[in-house]
C-alpha positions, 0 to 999 in steps of 0.5 A: 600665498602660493601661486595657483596651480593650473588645471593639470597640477590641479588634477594630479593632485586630485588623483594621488590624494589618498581619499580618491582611492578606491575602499578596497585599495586602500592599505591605509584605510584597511588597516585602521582600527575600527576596521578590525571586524571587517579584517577578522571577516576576510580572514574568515572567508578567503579560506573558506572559499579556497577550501571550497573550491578546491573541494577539501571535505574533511581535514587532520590537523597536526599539531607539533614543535617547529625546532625537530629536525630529520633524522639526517640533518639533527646528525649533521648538526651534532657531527658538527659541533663534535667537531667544533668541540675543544676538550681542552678547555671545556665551555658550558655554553658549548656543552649545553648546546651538545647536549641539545644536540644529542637531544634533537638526534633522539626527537628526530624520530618524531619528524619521521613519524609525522612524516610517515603518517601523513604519507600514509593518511594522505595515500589513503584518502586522497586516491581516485579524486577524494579529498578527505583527511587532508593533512593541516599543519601550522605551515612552518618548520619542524613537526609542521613540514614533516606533515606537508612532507608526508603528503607531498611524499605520496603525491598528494595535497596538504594546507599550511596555516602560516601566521605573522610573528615578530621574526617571520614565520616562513611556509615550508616547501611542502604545502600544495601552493593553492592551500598554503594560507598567512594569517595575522589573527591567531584566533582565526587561524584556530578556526580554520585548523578546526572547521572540517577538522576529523582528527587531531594528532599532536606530537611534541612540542613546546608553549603552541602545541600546548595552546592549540591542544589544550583549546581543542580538548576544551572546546570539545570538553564544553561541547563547543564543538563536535568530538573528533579524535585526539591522539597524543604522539609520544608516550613518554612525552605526554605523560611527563610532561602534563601529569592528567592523573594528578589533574584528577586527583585535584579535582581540576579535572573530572576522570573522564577528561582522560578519555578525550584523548589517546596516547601513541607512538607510531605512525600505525598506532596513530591511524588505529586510534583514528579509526576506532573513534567515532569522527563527525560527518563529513562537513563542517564541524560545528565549532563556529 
């Protein structure tokens, strides 16, 4: 037998016993799998709350690729590796990421687009103590922190909705620090684009911007939610990239599908096709 311990030992392990802690401190506890509704309704509700108290009535979300850099920085990049590059002895490893880079110094006009619209939007609707269309973005790099630069540009606030990734997403340095937000459930982190959303503007972007589009037209599609203006950035883009008229011609969708959205490719045609749509009320839109 080990030999007993005395009231002060005894005591101590009282207080260090992982049961003595209180609920809501307890990590182990928060994290077990039945307990995942209660996680789902703190991802619900801390938002909110903050969105609330800071007086945020209305939102734009933007939506966009994270790999698009500013005009100065894809130069630098592709100054850079034509540097580097040894004509000599050609390496395709190298000539394909050239080539990538030649492609980012063309995509860079996306950025500055984001970038000016938000600026633009953002003086328009956050002037003598407003807080309408401020501009949402998924928090991170590319077309994200071109948005919540935008913003910051013209002194104003903007929300970033970070989410957990195997390689950690950081927050860019744009977002107003009381409506930067992480979250661990994409489901949740949706909703929150979407609850005081009053406009969509998507720009370029790979398999996330596909996702987050495509659930938004659905939503309103299905009238899971109220209509709010969608605006897709990028012409040449949107048009190769999903072939809608084809998508009619199959009968997957119906021809007045096409008129759920608006095509655009700068920062004032974004805002034209903003104005002529008719948004919700102000509030909550309902697709909770």
């Amino acid at each position: 037998m080990n030999p007993p311990l005395d009231a002060d030992e005894r005591l101590r392990s009282i207080l260090a016993s992982p049961t003595y802690r209180l609920a809501y401190e307890d990590m182990d506890l928060l994290t077990e799998k039945d307990l995942r509704p209660l996680r789902l309704q703190l991802e619900l509700l801390k938002p909110e709350r903050v969105l609330n108290e800071q007086g945020v009535h209305s939102t734009v979300v933007v939506f966009g690729s994270a790999r698009v850099r500013d005009a100065a920085t894809a130069r630098e990049r592709l100054a850079a590796l034509e540097r580097q590059q040894d004509t000599a002895t050609p390496d395709p490893a190298q000539e394909r990421e050239l080539t990538q880079a030649r492609r980012r110094v063309e995509q860079a006009r996306y950025y500055e687009e984001a970038r000016r619209f938000a600026q633009l939007i953002s003086a328009r609707f956050q002037q003598e103590k407003r807080c309408d269309f401020v501009v949402v973005t998924g928090g991170g790099p590319g077309i994200m922190e071109a948005a919540n630069r935008g913003a910051y540009d013209a002194g104003a606030r903007s929300i970033g909705l970070n989410i957990t990734l195997p390689h950690e997403q950081a927050p860019n340095a744009y977002i107003t620090p009381e409506l930067a937000f992480r979250f661990h459930y994409f489901a949740l982190r949706k909703m929150h684009f979407l609850i005081h959303a009053r406009g969509l503007v998507a720009f370029p972007g790979g398999y996330g911007t596909l996702d987050e589009l495509f659930e938004v037209l659905t939503l309103i599609q299905t009238r899971k939610m109220a209509p709010i203006p969608v605006v897709l950035v990028g012409r040449a883009f949107w048009r190769r990239a999903i072939d809608f008229d084809y998508l009619i011609d199959e009968g997957y969708i119906a021809p007045g599908d096409v008129d759920l959205f608006e095509y655009a490719d700068d920062a004032e045609e974004i805002l034209a096709a903003l104005e002529r749509s008719q948004a919700p009320p102000r509030g909550e839109n309902t697709s909770a």
